[in-house]
C-alpha positions in Angstrom: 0.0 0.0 0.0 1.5 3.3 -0.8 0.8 6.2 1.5 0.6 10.0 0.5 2.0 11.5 3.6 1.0 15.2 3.9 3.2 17.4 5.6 2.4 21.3 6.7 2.3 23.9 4.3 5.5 25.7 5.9 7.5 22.3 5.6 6.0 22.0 1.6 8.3 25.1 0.7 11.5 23.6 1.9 13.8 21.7 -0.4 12.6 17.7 -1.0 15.3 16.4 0.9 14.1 18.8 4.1 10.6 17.7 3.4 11.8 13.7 3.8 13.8 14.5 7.1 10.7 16.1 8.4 8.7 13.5 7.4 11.3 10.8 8.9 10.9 13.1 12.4 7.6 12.8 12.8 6.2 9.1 11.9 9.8 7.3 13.2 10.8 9.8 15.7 14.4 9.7 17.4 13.9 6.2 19.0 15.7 4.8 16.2 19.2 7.0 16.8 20.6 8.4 13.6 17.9 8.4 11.0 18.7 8.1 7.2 19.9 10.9 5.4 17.5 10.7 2.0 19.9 11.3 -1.3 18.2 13.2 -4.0 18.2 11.6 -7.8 18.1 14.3 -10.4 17.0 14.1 -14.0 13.2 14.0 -13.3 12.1 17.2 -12.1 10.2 18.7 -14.6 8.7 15.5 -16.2 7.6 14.8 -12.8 6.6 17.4 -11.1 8.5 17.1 -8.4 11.6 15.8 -7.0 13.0 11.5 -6.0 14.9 10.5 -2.9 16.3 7.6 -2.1 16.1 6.5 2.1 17.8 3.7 3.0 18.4 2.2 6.4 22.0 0.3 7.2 22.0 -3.2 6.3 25.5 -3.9 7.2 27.5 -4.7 9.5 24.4 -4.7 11.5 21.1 -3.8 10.2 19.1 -1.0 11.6 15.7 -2.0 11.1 13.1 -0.4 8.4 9.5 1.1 10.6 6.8 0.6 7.9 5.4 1.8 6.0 9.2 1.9 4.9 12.0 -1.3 4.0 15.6 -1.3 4.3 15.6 0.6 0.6 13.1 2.7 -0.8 12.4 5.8 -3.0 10.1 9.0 -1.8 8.8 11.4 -4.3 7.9 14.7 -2.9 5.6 17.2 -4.9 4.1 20.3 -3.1 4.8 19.7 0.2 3.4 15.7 -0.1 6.0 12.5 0.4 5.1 9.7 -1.2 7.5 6.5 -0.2 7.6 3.9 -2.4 9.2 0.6 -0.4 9.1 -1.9 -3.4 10.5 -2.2 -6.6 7.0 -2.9 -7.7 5.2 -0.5 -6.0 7.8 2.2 -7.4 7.2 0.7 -11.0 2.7 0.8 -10.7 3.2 4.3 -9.7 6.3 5.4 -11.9 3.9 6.1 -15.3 1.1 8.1 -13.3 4.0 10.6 -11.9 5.0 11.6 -15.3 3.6 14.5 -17.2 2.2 13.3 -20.5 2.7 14.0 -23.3 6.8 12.9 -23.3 8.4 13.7 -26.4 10.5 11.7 -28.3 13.6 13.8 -27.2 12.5 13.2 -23.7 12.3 9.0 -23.9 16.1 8.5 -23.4 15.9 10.9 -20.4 13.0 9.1 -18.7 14.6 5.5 -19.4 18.1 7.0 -17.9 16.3 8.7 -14.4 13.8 5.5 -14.3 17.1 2.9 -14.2 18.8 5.6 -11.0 15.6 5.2 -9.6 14.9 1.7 -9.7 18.7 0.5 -9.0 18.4 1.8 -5.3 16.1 -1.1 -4.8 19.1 -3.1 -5.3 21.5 -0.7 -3.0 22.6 -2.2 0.0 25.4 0.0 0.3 28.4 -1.7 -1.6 27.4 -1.7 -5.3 28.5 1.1 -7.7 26.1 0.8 -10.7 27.0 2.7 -14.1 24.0 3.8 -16.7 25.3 3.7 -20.3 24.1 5.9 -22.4 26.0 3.7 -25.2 23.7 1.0 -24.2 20.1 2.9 -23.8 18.2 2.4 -27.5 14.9 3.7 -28.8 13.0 1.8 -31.1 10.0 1.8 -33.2 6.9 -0.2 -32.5 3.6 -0.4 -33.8 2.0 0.7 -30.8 4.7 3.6 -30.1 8.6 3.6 -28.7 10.5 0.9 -26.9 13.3 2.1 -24.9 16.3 -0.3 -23.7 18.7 0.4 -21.1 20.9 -1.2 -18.6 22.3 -0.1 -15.1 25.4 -2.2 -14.8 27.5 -3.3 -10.9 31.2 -3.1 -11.0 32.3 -6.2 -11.0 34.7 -5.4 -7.3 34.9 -7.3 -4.2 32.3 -10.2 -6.1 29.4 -7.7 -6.4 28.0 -8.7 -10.1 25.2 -8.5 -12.9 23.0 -5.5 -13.9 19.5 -4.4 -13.8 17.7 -4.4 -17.6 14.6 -2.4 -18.1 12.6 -2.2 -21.4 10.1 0.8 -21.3 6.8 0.9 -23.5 5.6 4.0 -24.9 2.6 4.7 -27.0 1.2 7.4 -29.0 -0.5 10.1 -27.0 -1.7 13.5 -28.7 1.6 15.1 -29.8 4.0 12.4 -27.7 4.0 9.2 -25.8 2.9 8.2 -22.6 4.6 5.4 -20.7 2.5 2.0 -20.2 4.6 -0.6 -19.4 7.5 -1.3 -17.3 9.4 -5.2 -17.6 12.5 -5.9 -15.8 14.8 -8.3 -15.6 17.8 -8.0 -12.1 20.4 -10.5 -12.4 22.5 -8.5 -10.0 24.2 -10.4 -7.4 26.3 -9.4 -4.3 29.9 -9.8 -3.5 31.4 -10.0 0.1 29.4 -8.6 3.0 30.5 -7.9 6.4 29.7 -10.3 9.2 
């Protein structure tokens, strides 16, 4: 279940990652210690609407646990003053087409596959992966219902960590651009060494 998470209007004109903290505050509180610092993900913004973090809670050495409605890794989207946390990978991906403006132009498809794979890789974030997106490897073809866009976001292969996260994005005609319908994924990434 994904909740919309309000916040006051004074907290609504602060920067998104001041609007997360807030929001941390006051649902988890201080009980926890040190709460996460949420990383902003650029590259959206104005297709959105707003603004993506990433929040994720320590996994290792020792894991600090995850209060719901949050996991261990998750991505909030804050627009106007409202946090949205999405705590799945599939969760992210039902919501993902809804938060974009439509129509997306053509120009724009490479730019919406490229933040989508940032986003959805921090599902996969533990803490020790570096992922790369390249652009080299992102395509847009034709299809007879619209665009299909290819891209990979690809682990170092250091310490064991291995395999990359493919995504193929659907687009279909919508007035004077596309609008994105379909999401498929396929994570083959695999961790190295972790600490005890």
């Amino acid at each position: 279940m994904i909740l919309a998470l309000v916040l006051c209007s004074a907290l609504g004109q602060g920067k998104p990652a001041a609007v997360v903290d807030a929001w941390l505050t006051s649902h988890i509180g201080t009980t926890m210690g040190k709460l996460p610092e949420p990383t902003e993900i650029h590259g959206l913004e104005r297709l959105a609407g707003g603004s993506f973090l990433a929040v994720h809670f320590r996994e290792y050495p020792l894991a600090q646990a995850s209060p719901a409605p949050l996991s261990s890794r998750n991505i909030v989207f804050v627009s106007k003053g409202v946090a949205t946390p999405y705590s799945s990978r599939k969760a992210f991906d039902d919501a993902f087409p809804s938060l974009l403006s439509a129509p997306i132009s053509r120009n724009q498809i490479l730019t919406v596959l490229h933040g989508y794979l940032d986003l959805s890789k921090e599902f996969s974030q533990d803490g020790y992966y570096r992922f790369f997106v390249a652009l080299p490897r992102m395509s847009v073809t034709q299809t007879d219902a619209g665009l299909e866009a290819r891209g990979a976001a690809t682990v170092e292969q250091k310490g064991g960590n291995r395999g990359e996260l493919d995504a193929t994005l659907d687009f279909t005609k919508s007035g004077d651009g596309y609008k994105l319908d379909k999401i498929t994924e396929q994570d083959t990434i695999r961790p190295g060494i972790r600490p005890l």
